[in-house]
C-alpha positions in Angstrom: -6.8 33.7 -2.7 -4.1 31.1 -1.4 -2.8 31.4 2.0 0.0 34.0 2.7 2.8 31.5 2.0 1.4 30.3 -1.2 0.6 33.5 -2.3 4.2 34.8 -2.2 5.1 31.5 -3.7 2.9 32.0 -6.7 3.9 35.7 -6.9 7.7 34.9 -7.1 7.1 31.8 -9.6 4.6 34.2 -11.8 7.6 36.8 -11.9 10.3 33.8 -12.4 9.2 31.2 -14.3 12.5 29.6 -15.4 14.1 30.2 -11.3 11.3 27.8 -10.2 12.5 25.1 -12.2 16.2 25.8 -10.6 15.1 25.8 -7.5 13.0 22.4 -7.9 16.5 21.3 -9.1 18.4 22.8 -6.0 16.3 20.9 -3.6 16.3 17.9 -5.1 20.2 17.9 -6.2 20.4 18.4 -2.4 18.4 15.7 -0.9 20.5 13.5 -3.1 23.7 14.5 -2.3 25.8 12.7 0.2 25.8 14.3 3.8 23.7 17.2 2.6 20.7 14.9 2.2 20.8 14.2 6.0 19.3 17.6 6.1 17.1 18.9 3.2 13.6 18.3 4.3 13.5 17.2 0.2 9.2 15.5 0.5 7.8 18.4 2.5 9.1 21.0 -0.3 8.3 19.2 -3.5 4.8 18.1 -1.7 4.7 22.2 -1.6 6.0 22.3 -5.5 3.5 19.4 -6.5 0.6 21.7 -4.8 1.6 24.7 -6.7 1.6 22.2 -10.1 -1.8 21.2 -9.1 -3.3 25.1 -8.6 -1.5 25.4 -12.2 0.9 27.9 -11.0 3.9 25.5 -12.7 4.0 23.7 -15.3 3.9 19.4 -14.4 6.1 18.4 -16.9 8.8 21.2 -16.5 8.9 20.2 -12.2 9.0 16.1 -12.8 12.0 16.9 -15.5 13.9 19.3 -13.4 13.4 17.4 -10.0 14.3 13.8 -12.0 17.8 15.9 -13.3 18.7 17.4 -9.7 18.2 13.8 -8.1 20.3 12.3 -11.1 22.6 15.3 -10.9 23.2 14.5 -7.1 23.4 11.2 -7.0 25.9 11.3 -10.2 28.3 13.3 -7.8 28.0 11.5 -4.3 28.4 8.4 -7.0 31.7 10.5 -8.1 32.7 11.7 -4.2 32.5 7.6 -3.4 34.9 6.7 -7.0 37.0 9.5 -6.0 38.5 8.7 -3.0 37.2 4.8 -2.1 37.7 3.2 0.9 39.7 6.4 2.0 36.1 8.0 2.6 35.7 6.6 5.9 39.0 7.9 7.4 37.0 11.5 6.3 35.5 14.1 8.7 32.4 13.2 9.3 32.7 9.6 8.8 34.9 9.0 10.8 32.8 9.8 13.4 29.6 8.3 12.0 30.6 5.5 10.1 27.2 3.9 10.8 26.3 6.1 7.5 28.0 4.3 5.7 27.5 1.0 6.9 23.7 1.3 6.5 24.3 1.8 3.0 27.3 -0.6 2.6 25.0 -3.6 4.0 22.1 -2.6 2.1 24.3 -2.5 -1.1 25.9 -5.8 -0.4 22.4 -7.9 0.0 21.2 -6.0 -3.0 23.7 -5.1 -5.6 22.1 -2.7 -8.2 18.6 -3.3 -7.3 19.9 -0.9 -3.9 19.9 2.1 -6.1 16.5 1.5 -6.5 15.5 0.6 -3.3 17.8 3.6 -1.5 16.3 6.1 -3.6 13.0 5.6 -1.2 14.7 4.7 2.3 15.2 8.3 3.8 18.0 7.5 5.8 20.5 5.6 3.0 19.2 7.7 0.2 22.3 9.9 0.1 25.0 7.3 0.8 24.4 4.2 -1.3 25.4 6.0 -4.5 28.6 6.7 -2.8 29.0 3.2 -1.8 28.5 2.2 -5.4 31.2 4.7 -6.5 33.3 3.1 -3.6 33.3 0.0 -4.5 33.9 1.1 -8.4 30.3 -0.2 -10.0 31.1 1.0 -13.6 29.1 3.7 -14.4 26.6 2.4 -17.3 25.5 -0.1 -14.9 24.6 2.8 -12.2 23.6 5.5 -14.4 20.1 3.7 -15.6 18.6 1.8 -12.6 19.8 5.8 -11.1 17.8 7.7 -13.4 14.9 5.7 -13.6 14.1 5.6 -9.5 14.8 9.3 -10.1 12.0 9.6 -12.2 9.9 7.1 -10.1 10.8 8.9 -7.5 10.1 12.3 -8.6 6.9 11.7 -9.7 5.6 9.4 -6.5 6.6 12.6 -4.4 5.1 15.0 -6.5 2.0 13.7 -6.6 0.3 14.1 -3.4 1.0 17.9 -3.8 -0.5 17.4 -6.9 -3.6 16.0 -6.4 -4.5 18.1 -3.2 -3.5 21.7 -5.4 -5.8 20.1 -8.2 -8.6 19.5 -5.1 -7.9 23.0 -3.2 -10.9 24.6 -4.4 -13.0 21.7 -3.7 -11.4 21.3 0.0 -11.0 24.7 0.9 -14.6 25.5 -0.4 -16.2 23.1 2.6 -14.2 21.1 4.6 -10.5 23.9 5.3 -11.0 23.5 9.0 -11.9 19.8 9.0 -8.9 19.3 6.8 -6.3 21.5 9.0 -7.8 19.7 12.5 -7.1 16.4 10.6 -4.1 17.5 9.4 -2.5 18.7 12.9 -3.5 15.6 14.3 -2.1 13.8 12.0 1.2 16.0 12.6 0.9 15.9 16.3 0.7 12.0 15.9 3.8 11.6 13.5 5.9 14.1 15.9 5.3 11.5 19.2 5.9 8.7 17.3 8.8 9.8 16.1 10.2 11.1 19.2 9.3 7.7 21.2 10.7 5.4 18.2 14.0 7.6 17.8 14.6 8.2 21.9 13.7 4.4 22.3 16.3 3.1 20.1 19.0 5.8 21.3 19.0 4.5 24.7 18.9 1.4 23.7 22.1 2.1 21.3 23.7 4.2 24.5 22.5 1.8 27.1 25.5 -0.2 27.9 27.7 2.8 27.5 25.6 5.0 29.7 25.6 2.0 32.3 29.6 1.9 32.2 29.6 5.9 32.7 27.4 5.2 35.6 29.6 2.4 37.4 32.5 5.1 36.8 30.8 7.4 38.5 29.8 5.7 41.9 33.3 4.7 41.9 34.5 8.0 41.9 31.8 9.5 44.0 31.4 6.0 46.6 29.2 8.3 48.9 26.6 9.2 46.8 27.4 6.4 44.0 25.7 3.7 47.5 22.3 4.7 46.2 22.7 4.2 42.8 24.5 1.6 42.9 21.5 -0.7 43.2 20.2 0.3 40.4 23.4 0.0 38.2 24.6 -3.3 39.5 26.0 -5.0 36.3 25.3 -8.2 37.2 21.4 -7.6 36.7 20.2 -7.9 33.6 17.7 -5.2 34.7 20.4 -2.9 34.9 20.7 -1.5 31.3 16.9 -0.7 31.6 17.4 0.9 35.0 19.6 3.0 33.8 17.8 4.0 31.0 14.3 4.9 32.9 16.8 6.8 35.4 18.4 9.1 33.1 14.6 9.9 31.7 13.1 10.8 35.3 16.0 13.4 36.0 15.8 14.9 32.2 12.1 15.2 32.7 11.2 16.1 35.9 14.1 18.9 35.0 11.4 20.2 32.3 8.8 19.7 33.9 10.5 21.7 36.9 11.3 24.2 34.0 7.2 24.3 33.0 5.9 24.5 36.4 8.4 27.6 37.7 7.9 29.5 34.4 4.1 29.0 34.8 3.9 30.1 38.2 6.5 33.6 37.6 4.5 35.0 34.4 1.8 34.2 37.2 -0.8 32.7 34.6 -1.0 31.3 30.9 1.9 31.9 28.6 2.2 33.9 24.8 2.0 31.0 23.2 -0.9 29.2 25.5 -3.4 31.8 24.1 -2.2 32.1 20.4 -2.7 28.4 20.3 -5.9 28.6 21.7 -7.0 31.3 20.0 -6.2 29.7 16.4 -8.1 26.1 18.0 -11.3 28.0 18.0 -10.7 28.7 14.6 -10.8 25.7 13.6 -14.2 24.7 15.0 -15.7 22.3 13.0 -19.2 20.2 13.2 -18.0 17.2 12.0 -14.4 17.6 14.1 -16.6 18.6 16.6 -17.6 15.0 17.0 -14.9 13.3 16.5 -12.4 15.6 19.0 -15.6 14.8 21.6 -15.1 11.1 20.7 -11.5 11.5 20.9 -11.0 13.7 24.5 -13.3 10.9 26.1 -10.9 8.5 26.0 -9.6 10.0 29.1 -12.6 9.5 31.0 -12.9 6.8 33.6 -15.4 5.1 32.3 -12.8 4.1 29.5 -9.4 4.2 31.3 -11.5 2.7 34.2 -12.6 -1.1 32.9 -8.9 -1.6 31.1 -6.9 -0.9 34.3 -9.5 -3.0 36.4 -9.0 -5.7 33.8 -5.5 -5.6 34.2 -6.0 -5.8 38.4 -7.7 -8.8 38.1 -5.7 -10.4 36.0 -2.9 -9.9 38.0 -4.2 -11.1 40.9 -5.4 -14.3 39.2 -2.0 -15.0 38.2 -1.0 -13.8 41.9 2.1 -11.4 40.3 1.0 -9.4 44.0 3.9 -7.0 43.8 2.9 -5.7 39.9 -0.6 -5.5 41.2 0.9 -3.5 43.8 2.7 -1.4 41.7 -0.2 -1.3 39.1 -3.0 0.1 41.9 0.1 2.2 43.1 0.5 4.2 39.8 -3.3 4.8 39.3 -4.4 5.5 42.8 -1.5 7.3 43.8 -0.8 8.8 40.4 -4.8 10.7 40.4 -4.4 11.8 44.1 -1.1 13.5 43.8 -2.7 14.9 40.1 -5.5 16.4 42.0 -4.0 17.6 44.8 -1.6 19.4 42.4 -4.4 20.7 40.2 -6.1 22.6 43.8 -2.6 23.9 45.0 -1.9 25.6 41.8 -4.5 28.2 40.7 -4.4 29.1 37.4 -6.7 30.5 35.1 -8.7 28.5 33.2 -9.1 28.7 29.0 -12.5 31.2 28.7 -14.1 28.6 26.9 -13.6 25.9 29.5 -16.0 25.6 32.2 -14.8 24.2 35.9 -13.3 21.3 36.4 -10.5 22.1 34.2 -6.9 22.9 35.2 -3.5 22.5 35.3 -2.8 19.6 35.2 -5.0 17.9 33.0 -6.2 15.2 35.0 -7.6 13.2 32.0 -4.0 13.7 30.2 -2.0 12.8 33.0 -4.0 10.0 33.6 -4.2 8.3 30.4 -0.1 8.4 30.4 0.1 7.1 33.6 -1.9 4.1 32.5 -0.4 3.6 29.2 2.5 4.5 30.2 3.2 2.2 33.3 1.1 -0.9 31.6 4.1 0.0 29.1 7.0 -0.7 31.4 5.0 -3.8 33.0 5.3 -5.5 29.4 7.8 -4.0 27.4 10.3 -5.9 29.2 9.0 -9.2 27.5 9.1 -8.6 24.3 11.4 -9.2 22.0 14.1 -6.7 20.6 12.8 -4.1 18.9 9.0 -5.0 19.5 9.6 -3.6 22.9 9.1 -0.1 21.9 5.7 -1.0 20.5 3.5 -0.4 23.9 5.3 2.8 24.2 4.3 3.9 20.9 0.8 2.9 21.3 1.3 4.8 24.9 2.5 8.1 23.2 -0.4 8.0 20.5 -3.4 7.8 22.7 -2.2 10.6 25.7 -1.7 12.7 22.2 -4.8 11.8 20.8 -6.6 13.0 24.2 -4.5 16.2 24.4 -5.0 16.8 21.1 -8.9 16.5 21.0 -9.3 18.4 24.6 -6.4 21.5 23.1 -8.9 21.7 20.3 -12.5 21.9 22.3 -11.0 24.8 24.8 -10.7 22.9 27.9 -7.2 22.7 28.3 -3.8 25.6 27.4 -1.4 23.6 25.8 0.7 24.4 29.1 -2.0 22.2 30.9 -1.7 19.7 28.7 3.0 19.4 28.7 2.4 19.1 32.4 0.4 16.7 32.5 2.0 14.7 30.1 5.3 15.2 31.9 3.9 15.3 35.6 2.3 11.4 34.3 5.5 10.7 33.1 7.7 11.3 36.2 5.4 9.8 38.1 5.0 6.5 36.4 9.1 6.8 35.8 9.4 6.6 39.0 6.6 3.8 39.8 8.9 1.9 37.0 12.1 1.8 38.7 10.6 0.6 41.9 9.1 -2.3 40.1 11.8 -3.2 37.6 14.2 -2.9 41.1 12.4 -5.3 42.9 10.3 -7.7 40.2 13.1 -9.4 38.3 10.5 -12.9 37.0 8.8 -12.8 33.8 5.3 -14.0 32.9 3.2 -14.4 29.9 2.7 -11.2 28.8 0.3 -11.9 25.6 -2.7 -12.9 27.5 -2.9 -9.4 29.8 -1.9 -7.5 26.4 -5.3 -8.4 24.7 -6.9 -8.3 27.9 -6.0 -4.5 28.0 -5.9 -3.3 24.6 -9.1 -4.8 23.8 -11.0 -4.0 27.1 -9.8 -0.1 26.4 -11.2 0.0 22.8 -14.6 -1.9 23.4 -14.8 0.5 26.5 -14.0 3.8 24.3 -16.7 2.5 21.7 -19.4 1.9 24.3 -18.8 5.8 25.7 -17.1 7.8 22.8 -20.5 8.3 21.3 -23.0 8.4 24.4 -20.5 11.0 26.0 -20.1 13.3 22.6 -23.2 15.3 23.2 -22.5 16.1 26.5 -19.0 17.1 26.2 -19.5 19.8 23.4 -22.6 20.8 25.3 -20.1 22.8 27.9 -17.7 24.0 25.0 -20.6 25.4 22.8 -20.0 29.0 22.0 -20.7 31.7 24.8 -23.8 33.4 24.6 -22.9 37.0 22.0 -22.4 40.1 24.9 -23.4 42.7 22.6 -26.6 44.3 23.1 -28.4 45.9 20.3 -31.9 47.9 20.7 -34.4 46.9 18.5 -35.4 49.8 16.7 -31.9 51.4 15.9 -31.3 47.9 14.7 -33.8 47.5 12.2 -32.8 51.4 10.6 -28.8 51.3 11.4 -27.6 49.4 13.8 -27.7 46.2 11.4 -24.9 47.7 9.4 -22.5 46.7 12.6 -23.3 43.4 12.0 -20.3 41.2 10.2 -21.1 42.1 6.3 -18.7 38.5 5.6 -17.5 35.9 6.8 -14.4 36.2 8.3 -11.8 33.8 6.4 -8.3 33.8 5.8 -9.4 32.4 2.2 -11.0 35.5 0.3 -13.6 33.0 -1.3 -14.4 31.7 1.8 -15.4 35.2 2.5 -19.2 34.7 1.2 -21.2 37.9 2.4 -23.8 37.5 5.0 -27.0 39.0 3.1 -29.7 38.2 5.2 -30.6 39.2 8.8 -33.5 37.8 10.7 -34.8 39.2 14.1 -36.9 36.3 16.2 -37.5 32.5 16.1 -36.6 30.3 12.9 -39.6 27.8 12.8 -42.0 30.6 11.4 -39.7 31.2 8.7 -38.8 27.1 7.8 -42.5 26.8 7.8 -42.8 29.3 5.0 -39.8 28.6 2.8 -40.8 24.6 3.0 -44.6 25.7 1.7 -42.5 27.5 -1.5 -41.0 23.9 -2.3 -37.7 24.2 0.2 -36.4 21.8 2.3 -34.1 21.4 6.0 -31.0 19.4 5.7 -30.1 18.0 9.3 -26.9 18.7 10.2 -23.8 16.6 8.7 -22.6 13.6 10.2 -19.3 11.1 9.1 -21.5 8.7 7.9 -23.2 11.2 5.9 -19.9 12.5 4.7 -18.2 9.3 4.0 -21.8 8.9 1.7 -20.3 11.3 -0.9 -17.8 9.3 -2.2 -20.9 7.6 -3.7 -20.6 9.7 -7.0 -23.4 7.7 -8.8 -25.9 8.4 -5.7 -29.2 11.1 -6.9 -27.6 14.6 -7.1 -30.3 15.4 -4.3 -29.0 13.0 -2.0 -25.9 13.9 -1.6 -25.3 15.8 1.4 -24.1 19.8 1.9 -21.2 20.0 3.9 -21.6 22.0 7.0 -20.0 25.5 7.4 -19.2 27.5 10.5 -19.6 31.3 11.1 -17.1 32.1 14.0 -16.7 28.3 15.4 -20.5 28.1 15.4 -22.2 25.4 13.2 -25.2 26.3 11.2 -28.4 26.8 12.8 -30.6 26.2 9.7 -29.3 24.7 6.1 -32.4 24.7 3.5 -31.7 24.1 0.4 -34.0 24.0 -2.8 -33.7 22.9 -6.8 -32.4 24.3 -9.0 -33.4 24.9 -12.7 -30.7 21.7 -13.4 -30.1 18.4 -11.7 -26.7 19.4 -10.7 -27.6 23.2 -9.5 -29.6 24.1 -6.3 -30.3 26.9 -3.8 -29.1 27.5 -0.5 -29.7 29.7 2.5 -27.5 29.0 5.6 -28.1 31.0 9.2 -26.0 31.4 12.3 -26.6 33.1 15.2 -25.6 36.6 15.1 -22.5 37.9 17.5 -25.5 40.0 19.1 -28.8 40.2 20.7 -31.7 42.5 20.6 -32.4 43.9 24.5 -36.0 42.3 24.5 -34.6 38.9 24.3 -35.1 38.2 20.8 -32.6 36.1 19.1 -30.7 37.8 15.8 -29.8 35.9 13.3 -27.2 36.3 10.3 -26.7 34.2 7.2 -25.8 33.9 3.5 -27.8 32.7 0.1 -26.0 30.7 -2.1 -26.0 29.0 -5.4 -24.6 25.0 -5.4 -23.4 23.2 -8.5 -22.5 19.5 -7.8 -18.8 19.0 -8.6 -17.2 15.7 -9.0 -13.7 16.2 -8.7 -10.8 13.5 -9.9 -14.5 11.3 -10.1 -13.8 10.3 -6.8 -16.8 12.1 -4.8 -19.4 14.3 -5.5 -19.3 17.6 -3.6 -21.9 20.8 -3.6 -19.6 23.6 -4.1 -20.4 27.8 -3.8 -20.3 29.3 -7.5 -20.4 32.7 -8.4 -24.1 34.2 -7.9 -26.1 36.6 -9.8 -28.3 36.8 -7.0 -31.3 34.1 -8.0 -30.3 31.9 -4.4 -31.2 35.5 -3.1 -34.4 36.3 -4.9 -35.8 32.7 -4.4 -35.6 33.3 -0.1 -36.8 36.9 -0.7 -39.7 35.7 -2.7 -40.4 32.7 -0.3 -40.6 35.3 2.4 -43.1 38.0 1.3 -45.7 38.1 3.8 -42.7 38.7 6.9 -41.8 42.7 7.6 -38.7 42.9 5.5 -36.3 45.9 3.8 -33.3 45.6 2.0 -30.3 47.5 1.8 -27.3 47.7 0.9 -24.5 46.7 3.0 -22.2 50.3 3.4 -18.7 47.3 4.4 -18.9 45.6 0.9 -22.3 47.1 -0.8 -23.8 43.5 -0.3 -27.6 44.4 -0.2 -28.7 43.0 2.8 -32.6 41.5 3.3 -34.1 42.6 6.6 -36.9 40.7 8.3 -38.9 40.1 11.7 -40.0 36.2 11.7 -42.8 36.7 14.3 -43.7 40.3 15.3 -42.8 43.6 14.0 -40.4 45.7 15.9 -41.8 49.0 17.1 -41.3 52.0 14.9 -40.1 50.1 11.9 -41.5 50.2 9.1 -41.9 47.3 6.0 -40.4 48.0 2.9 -41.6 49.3 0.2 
């Protein structure tokens, strides 16, 4: 079973056939069409329709011809809108508002000539104008029409086929590695989405900046009381001034939200809605080998990385004696992590249940890791070139959101925590900013102390990513199960209680749980390795990375891990099969539940692997239906434990039974 959206898709498209093509036309017609392709989010739909092609629920051929027509269709009439009415189209609502449209296009037509309906067709932002610029400037139509319809094709099928290829991979990817995927996935997103706000708010204040400085000189004229103390800042005769202005406007729009944040925390008197949906679908996602890497990841917060870069940077400094940006510099860090925990023991709010103490609003490690960034940002940027000067922003915005990111998804943090953090580091090193740029007006070599930091920061986060991995998922591990479950009324009835299934969105990620085991796990390893089965160690990236090997020994490529509740396996054996490419598994978690004397309860599921290779790129052990041999292999491996079998009253899964080291009293063995 697909998710809920694809499902509903692939319902409509079964009962509809001939609509889905239409609307595959629709949305590309759109994204073609002048204006309207401003709008129409065109790649994340037809990466949808390309993931339905690839599950098989469309046909290929019929989605590449009917999105190549609707992109030909609406480029033929935004050609025809631009022939219609010439250079008249710029005295039209809404270009004559925005004529930067059409000058994008215009410029990239003139340097280009036809060869600009090719390139257009794969630049977002000119896409829709530059067939109405052709039209404009009266291309004749035979020369338009085939570069058009072949980047429509090209086109077409370049955006398809991601879509594609993942639907043709869903079972593989969904069958071992959903979670990893989605974690990697909303990273990835989380990534894009600060990138694209920093890149896109950096270059409208730079656009606005003389225009917002002029509206600012207006208003201290008008208002000469209060206009006395802005009036340093806004002096036009600084060439500071524009930059001023800009870092000015961001304080009071942030520290508004922030404001905002902090007043709305503090009335619902705790976490918000959304804080604890969030959470609660991050400890879904609980991975092994994300596990690692979002422990990796939320380290580089710690002071032992942030720590060695901003001492670097001190030194430096002082070397160079620049005394007042080493002022500033100690400044924003000392200043920046008292105020940060004195705000984190005024406010008391509840912590995440899954985050020990030590964690709170703010995030210290979030807010921290923006102030550095962030400020080391505003002591460079201003000596770059042009457009380069976004760049230490960017990098700035990407590493507070890889931190928040890793820390949202191991528990320690609400996403509430982690906004005012951000925005609590960004005030503060906003206003650290406009102190120095007020006062420091020289420039100095900027490359050197660049490297110095960058590099210092990585070789630092390599050195402590991996030594502090361990210990940071040792206080997020799962909390210990709370119900209690005698041990005789387990063994006769109780067991039933017990999850009969995974519990998965994915109904073939739903494998039933048919085996419980009451007591330690070595006595029962010990007996299945003496009937020819063996422990796989848990997964690792370099293990992983290993399977796109696809010529390695079938038994040496690795079983993927798989989590019951956000807890990894505790034992994987596996054993042959009757073929090279089938073999055995049995996988155990810990139960959600204890016996009252102690003893640990396990649950876990038997399962027969076939090796699958898919698109030849990697070789992958993937679930198959079973007739029950994985189960009679452990069964018959484990005859001399107490054991029973039943059947499971949830799902009629039958169910094996068994005490690894003592027998419960007042149960009996089966039969």
């Amino acid at each position: 079973m697909e998710p809920a959206w694809l499902e509903s898709a692939t319902a409509w498209i079964a009962a509809n056939p001939i609509a889905a093509g239409i609307v595959i036309f629709l949305i590309a017609f759109c994204d073609a069409l002048v204006i309207v392709g401003i709008v129409v989010p065109a790649l994340p739909l037809l990466f949808a329709v390309g993931t339905l092609v690839g599950l098989g629920h469309i046909s290929g051929p019929y989605a590449l011809v009917c999105s190549t027509l609707g992109a030909f269709a609406g480029d033929g009439l935004s050609y025809w809108v631009g022939y219609r009415w010439g250079p008249q189209l710029r005295q039209r609502w809404p270009f004559s508002r925005y004529p930067q449209w059409l000058d994008r296009g215009e410029g990239l037509f003139r340097r280009h000539g036809s060869k600009s309906i090719v390139i257009a067709r794969f630049v977002g932002a000119v896409r829709p104008f530059v067939p109405a610029i052709a039209g404009m400037l009266k291309m004749p139509m035979k020369r338009y029409a085939i570069p058009s319809f072949g980047a429509c094709l090209v086109w077409s099928a370049l955006f398809l086929a991601p879509g594609w290829v993942l639907g043709a991979s869903y079972d593989a990817v969904a069958a071992v590695a959903d979670r990893l995927a989605i974690v990697l996935g909303a990273l990835l997103v989380a990534v894009a989405l600060v990138w694209a706000t920093v890149l896109y708010t950096w270059r409208w204040f730079a656009s606005h900046a003389n225009n917002l400085l002029a509206r600012a000189l207006r208003w201290t004229r008008a208002h000469p009381r209060l206009g006395r103390y802005a009036a340093a800042l806004i002096d036009p005769n600084r060439p500071e001034s524009a930059s001023l202005v800009m870092l000015a406007v961001c304080l009071l729009g942030i520290s508004w939200i922030w404001f905002t944040l902090l007043a709305t925390l503090l009335a619902s008197g705790g976490p918000l809605a959304i804080d604890h949906s969030v959470h609660e679908f991050m400890w879904t996602l609980r991975n092994p080998l994300a596990d690692r890497l979002m422990a990796g990841l939320a380290s580089l917060g710690d002071a032992s990385v942030l720590g060695p870069a901003s001492l670097a940077v001190l030194i430096y400094l002082a070397w160079r004696r620049r005394w007042m940006a080493a002022a500033h510099w100690v400044g924003a860090i000392v200043f920046g992590l008292a105020l940060t925990s004195l705000l984190e023991a005024a406010i008391d709010m509840p912590r995440p249940p899954t985050a020990p103490a030590g964690f709170g609003f703010p995030s210290v490690a979030v807010t921290m890791t923006t102030i550095v960034f962030g400020f080391f940002a505003v002591l460079i940027a201003r000596e770059l070139p042009g457009r380069q000067r976004v760049w230490p922003y960017l990098l700035a915005g990407v590493v507070t959101t890889l931190v928040g990111f890793a820390r949202l998804y191991l528990g320690a943090h609400w996403p509430s925590d982690l906004v005012g953090g951000t925005l609590f580091g960004i005030v503060w090193l906003l206003l650290l900013g406009i102190a120095y740029r007020r006062h420091v007006a020289r420039s100095f070599w900027m490359r050197p102390l660049a490297w110095l930091f960058y590099t210092v920061f990585v070789a630092a986060a390599l050195w402590h990513a991996p030594r502090s991995a361990d210990t940071l998922l040792a206080k997020f591990a799962a909390a210990t199960p709370t119900t209690v479950l005698e041990a005789g009324p387990w063994w006769k009835s109780d067991w039933a209680t017990l999850p009969a299934q995974r519990n998965e969105s994915d109904v073939r990620q739903r494998w039933p749980l048919d085996i419980q085991i009451a007591g330690p796990l070595p006595p029962l390893r010990a007996s299945l390795e003496a009937n020819g089965w063996r422990v796989q160690e848990q997964a690792n990236w370099l293990a992983t990375i290993a399977l796109l090997d696809d010529d390695a020994p079938p038994r040496d490529q690795i079983v993927l891990p798989a989590t019951l509740d956000a807890q990894a396996e505790a034992l994987l054996m596996l054993r042959d099969g009757p073929s090279p490419d089938v073999q055995y598994a049995l996988r155990l978690w810990p139960a959600p539940a204890v016996l009252s004397d102690g003893t640990p309860l396990w649950v876990g599921t038997t399962q027969t692997l076939r090796l699958n290779k898919p698109f030849n790129a990697a070789a992958l052990w993937l679930p198959e239906s079973d007739d029950g041999r994985a189960h009679a292999e452990v069964r018959k491996a484990l005859t001399g434990f107490t054991m029973i079998e039943q059947a499971h009253p949830k799902n009629g899964t039958r169910v094996l039974r068994l005490q690894s080291q003592y027998r419960v009293p007042g149960t009996d063995p089966a039969p």
